[in-house]
BANU-170359 format. One record per residue (C-alpha): residue number from 0; residue in three letters; y, x, z. Coordinates in steps of 0.25 Angstrom, whole numbers. Example, Ala and Ser with C-alpha at 12.3 -4.5 7.8 and 13.67 -1.06 7.14 Angstrom:
<r num="0" residuo="ALA" v="-18" u="49" w="31"/>
<r num="1" residuo="SER" v="-4" u="55" w="29"/>
***
This chain:
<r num="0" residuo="UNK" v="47" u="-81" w="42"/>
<r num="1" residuo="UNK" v="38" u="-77" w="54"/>
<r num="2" residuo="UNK" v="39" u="-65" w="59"/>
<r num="3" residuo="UNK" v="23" u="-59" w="63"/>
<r num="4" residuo="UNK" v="24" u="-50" w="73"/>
<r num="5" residuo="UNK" v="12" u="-44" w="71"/>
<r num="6" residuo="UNK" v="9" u="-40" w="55"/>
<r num="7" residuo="UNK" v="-3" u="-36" w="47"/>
<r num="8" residuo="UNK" v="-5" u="-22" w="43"/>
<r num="9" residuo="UNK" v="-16" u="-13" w="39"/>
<r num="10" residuo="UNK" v="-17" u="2" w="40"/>
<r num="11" residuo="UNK" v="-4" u="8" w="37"/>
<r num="12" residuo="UNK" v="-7" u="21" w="27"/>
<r num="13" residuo="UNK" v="3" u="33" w="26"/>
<r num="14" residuo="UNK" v="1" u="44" w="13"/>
<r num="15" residuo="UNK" v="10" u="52" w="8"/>
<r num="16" residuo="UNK" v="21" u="44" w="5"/>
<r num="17" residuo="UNK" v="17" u="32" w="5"/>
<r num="18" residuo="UNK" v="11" u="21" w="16"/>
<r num="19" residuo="UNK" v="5" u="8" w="16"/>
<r num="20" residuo="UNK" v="-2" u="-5" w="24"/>
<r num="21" residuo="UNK" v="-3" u="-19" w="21"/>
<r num="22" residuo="UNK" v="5" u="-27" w="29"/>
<r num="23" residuo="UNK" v="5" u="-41" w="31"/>
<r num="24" residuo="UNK" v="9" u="-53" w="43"/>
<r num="25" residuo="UNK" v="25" u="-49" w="44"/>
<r num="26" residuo="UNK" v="41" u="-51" w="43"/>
<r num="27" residuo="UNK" v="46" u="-37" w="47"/>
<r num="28" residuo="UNK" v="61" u="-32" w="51"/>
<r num="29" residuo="UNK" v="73" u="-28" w="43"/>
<r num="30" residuo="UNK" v="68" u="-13" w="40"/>
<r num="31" residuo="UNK" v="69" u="-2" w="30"/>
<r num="32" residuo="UNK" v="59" u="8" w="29"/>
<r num="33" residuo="UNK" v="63" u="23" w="22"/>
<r num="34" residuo="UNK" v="51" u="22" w="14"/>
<r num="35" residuo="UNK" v="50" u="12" w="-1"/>
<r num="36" residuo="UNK" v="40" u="1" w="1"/>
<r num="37" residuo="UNK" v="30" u="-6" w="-8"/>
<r num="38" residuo="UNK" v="28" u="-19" w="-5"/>
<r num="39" residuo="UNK" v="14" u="-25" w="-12"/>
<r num="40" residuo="UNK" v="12" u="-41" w="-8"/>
<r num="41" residuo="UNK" v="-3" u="-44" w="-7"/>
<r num="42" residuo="UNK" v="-3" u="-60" w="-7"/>
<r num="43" residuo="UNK" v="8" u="-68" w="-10"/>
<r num="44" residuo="UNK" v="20" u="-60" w="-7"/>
<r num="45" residuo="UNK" v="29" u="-54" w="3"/>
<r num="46" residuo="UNK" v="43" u="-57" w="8"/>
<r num="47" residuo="UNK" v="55" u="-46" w="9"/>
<r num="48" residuo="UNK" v="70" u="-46" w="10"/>
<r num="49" residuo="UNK" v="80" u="-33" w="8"/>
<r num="50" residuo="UNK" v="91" u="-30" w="18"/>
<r num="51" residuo="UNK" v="100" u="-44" w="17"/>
<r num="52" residuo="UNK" v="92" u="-49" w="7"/>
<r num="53" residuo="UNK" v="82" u="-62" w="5"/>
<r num="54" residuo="UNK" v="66" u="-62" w="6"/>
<r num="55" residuo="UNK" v="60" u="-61" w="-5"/>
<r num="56" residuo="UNK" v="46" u="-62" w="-8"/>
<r num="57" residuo="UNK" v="40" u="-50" w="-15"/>
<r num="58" residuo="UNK" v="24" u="-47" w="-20"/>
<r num="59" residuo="UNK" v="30" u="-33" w="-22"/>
<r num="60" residuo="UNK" v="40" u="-26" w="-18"/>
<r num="61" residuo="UNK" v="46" u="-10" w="-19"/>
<r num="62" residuo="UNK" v="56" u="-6" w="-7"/>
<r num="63" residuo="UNK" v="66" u="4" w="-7"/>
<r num="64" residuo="UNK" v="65" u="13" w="6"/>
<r num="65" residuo="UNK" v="77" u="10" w="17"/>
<r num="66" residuo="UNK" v="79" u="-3" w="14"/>
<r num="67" residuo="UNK" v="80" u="-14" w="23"/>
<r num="68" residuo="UNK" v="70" u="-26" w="21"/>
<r num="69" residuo="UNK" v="61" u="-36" w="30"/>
<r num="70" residuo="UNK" v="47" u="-40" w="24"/>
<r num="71" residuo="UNK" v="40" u="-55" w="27"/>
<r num="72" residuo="UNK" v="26" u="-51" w="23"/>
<r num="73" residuo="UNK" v="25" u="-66" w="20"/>
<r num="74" residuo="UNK" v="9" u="-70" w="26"/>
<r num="75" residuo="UNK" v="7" u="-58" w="14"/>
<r num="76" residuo="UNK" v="1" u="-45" w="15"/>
<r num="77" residuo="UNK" v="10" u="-32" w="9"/>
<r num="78" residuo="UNK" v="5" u="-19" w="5"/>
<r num="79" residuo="UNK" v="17" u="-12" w="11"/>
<r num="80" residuo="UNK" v="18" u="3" w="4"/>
<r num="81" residuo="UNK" v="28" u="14" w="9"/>
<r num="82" residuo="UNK" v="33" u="24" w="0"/>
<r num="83" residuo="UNK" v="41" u="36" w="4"/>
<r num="84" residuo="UNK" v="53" u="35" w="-4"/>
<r num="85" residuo="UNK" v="53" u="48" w="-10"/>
<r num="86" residuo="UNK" v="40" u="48" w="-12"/>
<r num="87" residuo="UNK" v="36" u="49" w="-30"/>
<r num="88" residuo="UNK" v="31" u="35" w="-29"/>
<r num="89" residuo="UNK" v="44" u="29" w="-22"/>
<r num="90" residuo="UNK" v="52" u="37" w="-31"/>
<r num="91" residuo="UNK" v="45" u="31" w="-43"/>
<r num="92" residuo="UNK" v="44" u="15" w="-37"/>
<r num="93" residuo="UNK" v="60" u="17" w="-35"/>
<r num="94" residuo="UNK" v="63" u="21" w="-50"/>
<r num="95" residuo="UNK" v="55" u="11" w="-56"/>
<r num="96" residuo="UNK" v="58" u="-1" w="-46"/>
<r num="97" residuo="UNK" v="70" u="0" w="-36"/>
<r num="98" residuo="UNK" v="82" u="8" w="-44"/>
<r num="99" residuo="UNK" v="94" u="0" w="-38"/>
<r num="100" residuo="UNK" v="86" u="-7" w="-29"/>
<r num="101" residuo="UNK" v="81" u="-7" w="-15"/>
<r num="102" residuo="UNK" v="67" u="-16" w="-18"/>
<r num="103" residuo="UNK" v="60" u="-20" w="-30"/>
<r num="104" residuo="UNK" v="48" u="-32" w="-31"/>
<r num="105" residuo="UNK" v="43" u="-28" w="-46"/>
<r num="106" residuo="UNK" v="36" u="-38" w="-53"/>
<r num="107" residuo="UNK" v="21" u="-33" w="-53"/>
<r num="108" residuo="UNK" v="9" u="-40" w="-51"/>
<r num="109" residuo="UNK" v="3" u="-29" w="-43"/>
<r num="110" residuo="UNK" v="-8" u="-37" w="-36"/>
<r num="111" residuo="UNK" v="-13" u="-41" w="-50"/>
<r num="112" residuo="UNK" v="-14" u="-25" w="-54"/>
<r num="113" residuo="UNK" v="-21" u="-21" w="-41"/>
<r num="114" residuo="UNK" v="-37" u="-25" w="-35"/>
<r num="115" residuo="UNK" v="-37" u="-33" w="-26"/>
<r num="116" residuo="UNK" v="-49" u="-28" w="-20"/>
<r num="117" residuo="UNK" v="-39" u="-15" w="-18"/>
<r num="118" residuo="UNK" v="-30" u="-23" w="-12"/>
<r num="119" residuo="UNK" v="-40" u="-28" w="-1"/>
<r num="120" residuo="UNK" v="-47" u="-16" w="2"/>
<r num="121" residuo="UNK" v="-34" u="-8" w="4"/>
<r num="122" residuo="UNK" v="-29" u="-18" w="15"/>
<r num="123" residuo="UNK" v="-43" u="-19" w="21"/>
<r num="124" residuo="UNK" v="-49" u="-4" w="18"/>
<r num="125" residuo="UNK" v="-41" u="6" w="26"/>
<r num="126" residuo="UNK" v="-42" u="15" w="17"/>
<r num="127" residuo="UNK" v="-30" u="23" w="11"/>
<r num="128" residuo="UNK" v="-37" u="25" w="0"/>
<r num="129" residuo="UNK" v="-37" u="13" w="-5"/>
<r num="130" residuo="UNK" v="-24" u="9" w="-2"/>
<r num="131" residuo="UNK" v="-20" u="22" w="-9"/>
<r num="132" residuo="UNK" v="-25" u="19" w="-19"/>
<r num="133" residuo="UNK" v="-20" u="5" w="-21"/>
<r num="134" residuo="UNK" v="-5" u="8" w="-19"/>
<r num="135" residuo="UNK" v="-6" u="19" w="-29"/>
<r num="136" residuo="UNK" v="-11" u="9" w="-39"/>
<r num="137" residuo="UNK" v="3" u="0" w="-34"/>
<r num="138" residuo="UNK" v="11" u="12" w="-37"/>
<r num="139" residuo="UNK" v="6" u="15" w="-51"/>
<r num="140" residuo="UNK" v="7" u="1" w="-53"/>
<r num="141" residuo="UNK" v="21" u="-1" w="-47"/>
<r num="142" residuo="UNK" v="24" u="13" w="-57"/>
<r num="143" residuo="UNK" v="15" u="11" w="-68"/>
<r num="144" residuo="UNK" v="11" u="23" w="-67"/>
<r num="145" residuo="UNK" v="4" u="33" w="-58"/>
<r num="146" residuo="UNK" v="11" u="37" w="-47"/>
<r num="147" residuo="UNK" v="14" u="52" w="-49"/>
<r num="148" residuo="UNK" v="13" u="59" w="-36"/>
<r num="149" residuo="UNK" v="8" u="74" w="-41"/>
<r num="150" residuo="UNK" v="9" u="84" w="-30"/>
<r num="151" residuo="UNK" v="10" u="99" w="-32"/>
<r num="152" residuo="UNK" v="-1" u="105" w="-27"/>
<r num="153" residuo="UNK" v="2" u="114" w="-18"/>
<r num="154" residuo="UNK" v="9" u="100" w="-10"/>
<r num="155" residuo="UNK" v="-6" u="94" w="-13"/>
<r num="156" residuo="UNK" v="-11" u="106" w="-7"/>
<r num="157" residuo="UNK" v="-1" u="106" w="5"/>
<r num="158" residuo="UNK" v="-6" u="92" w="7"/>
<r num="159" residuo="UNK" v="-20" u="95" w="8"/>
<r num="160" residuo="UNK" v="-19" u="106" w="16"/>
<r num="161" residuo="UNK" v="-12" u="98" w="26"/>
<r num="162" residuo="UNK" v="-22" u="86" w="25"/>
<r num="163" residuo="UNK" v="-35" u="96" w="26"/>
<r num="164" residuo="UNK" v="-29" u="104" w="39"/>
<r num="165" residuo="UNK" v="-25" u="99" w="52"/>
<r num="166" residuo="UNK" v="-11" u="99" w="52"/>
<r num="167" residuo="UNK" v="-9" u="108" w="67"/>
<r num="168" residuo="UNK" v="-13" u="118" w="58"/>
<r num="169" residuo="UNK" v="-4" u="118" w="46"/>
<r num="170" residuo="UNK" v="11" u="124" w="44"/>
<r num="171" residuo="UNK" v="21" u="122" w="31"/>
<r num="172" residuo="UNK" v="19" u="139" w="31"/>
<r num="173" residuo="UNK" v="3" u="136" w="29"/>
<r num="174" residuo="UNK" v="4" u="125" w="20"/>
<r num="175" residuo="UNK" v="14" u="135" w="11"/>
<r num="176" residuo="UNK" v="5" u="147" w="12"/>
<r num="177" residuo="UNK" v="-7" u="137" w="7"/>
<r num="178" residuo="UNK" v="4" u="132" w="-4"/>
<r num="179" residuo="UNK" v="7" u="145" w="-10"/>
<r num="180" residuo="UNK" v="21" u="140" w="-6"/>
<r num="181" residuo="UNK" v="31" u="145" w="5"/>
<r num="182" residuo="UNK" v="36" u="136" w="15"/>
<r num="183" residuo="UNK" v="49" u="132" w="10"/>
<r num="184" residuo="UNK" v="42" u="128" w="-4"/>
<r num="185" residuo="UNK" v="30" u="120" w="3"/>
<r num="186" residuo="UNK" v="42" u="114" w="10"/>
<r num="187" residuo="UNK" v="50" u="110" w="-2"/>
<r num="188" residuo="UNK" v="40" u="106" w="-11"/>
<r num="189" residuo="UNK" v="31" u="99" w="-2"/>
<r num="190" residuo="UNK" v="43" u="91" w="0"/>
<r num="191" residuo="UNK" v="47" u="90" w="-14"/>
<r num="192" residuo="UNK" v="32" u="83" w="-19"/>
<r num="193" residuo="UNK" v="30" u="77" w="-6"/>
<r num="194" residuo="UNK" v="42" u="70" w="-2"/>
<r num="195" residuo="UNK" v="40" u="75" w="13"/>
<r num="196" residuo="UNK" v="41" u="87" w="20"/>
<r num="197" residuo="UNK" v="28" u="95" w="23"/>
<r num="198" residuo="UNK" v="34" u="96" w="39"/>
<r num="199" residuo="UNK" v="31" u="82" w="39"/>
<r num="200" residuo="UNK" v="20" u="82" w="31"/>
<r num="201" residuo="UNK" v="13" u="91" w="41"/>
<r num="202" residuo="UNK" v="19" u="82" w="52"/>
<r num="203" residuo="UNK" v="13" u="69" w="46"/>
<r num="204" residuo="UNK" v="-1" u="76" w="43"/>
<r num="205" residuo="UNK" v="1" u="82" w="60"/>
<r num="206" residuo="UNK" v="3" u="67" w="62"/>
<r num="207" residuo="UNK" v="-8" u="62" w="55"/>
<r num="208" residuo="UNK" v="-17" u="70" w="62"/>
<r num="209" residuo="UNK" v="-12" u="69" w="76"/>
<r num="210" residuo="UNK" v="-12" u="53" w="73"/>
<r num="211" residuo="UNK" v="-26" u="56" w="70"/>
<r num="212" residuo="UNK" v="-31" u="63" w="81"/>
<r num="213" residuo="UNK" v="-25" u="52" w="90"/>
<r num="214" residuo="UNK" v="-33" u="42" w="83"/>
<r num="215" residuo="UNK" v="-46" u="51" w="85"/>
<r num="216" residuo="UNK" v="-42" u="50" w="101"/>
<r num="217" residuo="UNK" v="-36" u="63" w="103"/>
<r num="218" residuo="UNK" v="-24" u="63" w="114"/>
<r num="219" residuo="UNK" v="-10" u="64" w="110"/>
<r num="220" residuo="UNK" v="-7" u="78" w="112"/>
<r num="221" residuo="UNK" v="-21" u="84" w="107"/>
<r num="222" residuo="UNK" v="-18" u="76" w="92"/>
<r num="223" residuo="UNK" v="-2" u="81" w="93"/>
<r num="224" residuo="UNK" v="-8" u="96" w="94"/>
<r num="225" residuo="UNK" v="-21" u="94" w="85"/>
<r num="226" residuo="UNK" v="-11" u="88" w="75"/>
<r num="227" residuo="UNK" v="0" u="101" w="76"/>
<r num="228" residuo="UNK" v="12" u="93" w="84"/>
<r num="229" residuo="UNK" v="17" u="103" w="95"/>
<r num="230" residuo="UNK" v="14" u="93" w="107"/>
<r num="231" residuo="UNK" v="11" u="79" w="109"/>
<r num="232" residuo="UNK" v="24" u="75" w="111"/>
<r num="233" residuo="UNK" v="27" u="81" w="95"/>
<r num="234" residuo="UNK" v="14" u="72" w="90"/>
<r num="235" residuo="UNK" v="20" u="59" w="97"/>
<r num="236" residuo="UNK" v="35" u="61" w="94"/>
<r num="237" residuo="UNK" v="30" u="62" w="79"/>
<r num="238" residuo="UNK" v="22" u="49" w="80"/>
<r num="239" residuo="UNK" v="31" u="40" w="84"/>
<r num="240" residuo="UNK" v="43" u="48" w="75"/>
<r num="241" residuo="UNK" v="32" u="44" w="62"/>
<r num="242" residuo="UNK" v="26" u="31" w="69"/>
<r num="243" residuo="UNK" v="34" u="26" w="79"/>
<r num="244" residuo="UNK" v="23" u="26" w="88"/>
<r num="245" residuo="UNK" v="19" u="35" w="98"/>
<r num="246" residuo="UNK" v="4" u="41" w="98"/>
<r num="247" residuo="UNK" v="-2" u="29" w="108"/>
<r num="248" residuo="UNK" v="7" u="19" w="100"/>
<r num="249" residuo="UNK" v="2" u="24" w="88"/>
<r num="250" residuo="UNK" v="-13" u="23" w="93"/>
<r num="251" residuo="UNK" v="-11" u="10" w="98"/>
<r num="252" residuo="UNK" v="-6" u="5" w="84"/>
<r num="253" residuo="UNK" v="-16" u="11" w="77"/>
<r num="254" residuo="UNK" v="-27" u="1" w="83"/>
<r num="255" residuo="UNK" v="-20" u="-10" w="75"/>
<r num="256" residuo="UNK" v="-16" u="-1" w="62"/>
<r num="257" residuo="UNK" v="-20" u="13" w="57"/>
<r num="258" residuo="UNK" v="-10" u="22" w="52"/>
<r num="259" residuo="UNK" v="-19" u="29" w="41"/>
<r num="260" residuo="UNK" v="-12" u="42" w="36"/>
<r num="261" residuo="UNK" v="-19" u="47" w="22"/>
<r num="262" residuo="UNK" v="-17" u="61" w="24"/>
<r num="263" residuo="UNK" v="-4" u="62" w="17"/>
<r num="264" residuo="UNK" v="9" u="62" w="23"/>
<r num="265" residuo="UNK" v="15" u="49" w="27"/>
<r num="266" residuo="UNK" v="29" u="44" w="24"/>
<r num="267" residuo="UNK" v="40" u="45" w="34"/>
<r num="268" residuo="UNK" v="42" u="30" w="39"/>
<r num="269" residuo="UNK" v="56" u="25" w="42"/>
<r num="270" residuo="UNK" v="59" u="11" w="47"/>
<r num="271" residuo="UNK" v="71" u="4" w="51"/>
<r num="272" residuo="UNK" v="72" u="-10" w="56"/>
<r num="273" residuo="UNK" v="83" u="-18" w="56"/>
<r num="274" residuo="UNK" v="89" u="-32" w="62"/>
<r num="275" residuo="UNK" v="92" u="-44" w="54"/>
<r num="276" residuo="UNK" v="105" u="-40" w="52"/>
<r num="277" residuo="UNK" v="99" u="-25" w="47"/>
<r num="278" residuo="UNK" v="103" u="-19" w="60"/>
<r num="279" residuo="UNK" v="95" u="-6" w="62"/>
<r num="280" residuo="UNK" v="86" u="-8" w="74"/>
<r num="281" residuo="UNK" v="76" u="2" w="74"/>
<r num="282" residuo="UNK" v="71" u="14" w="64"/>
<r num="283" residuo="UNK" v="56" u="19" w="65"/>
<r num="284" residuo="UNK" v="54" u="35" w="58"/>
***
């Protein structure tokens, strides 16, 4: 197999939960990610081998999170979908197709039950909406049934409050207050429906603003104090902690691919690469 130094990608979206881009053009590392994935093949099949394992080639595929694989997109194109593992979704995918086992290819024409036409315009629109929407329609099919994400709604209110405001301005105490909650409650509960804290959901929505402002051509320090990070140094530190990149890294990348966050939390990635002989060599976080 030939290794492409360089792969295809598309915009890589981040909700609450879950993130996704289409991917394409590559033979990756041994590595693990602390999130499930979803594999969906949108041509004639991908390639993927478990930690000491054989290639096998896949059209759909359901990984379980912190396990060690390498991916031969095989001249194919993947919709690569992360899920947070405690996430409702993940929780629901793992009880009906991974008990006892660290990956599952179900037997599901899922190309025959989608539109192509949704397909096409979800890789060449970028619009999260539509590829929303298209990988909701996987996961009910994948289920068969709706996904059941209800929220209470002082968490959807919480949420909104947060998305409407600029974060600089918000605190836990003024999200509880606007909650009818206390703080401790806000805290526990926001946790409990969420699967997150609301610490870092505030520090993700401060993030997605800063990275934001950046983008608008604000310097580093005014889009680390507009967005509520004590300094510059915080806002950077944060960046590559989350990203691995720092804020002229993360500008320069973004010429080539967009991060486009949907106003929702984003997961909490975690990446380990590993030698042939499954050495750790490096983790990203």
């Amino acid at each position: 197999m030939k290794d492409i130094p360089k792969p295809f990608r598309t915009n890589f979206y981040l909700w609450n939960g879950i993130a996704a881009l289409f991917f394409s053009a590559y033979v990756t590392d041994l590595h693990s990610h602390n999130t499930m994935q979803l594999f969906v093949d949108l041509q004639h099949g991908f390639k993927c081998r478990l930690s000491g394992g054989d290639w096998q080639t896949h059209r759909l595929l359901i990984l379980r999170e912190n396990v060690i694989h390498q991916l031969d997109t095989n001249d194919s194109v993947q919709l690569l979908v992360y899920l947070d593992a405690d996430s409702l979704v993940a929780k629901q995918l793992k009880a009906k197709y991974l008990e006892g086992k660290d990956a599952a290819s179900p037997d599901i024409q899922l190309l025959a039950m989608l539109h192509p036409e949704e397909i096409q315009n979800a890789m060449l629109d970028p619009d999260p909406l539509l590829l929303g929407r298209l990988i909701g329609h996987i996961f009910s099919i994948l289920a068969e049934a709706p996904i059941n994400n209800r929220r209470d709604a002082r968490i959807t209110k919480t949420e909104e409050m947060i998305a409407g405001n600029v974060p600089a301005a918000l605190s836990i105490q003024r999200l509880a207050d606007a909650a009818c909650l206390s703080e401790s409650r806000l805290r526990a509960l926001f946790k409990q429906q969420t699967g997150t804290s609301i610490y870092r959901y505030l520090l993700w929505a401060r993030l997605r603003y800063g990275i934001n402002l950046l983008m608008t051509g604000k310097s580093v320090g005014e889009a680390a104090l507009e967005a509520g990070f004590s300094d510059s140094s915080h806002f950077h530190k944060m960046l590559v902690q989350m990203f691995g990149l720092s804020p002229t890294a993360f500008l320069k990348n973004n010429l080539y691919m967009e991060m486009v966050t949907c106003d929702e939390i984003p997961l909490r990635f975690e990446t380990n690469v590993y030698d042939k002989q499954e050495k750790l060599l490096r983790s990203y976080s």
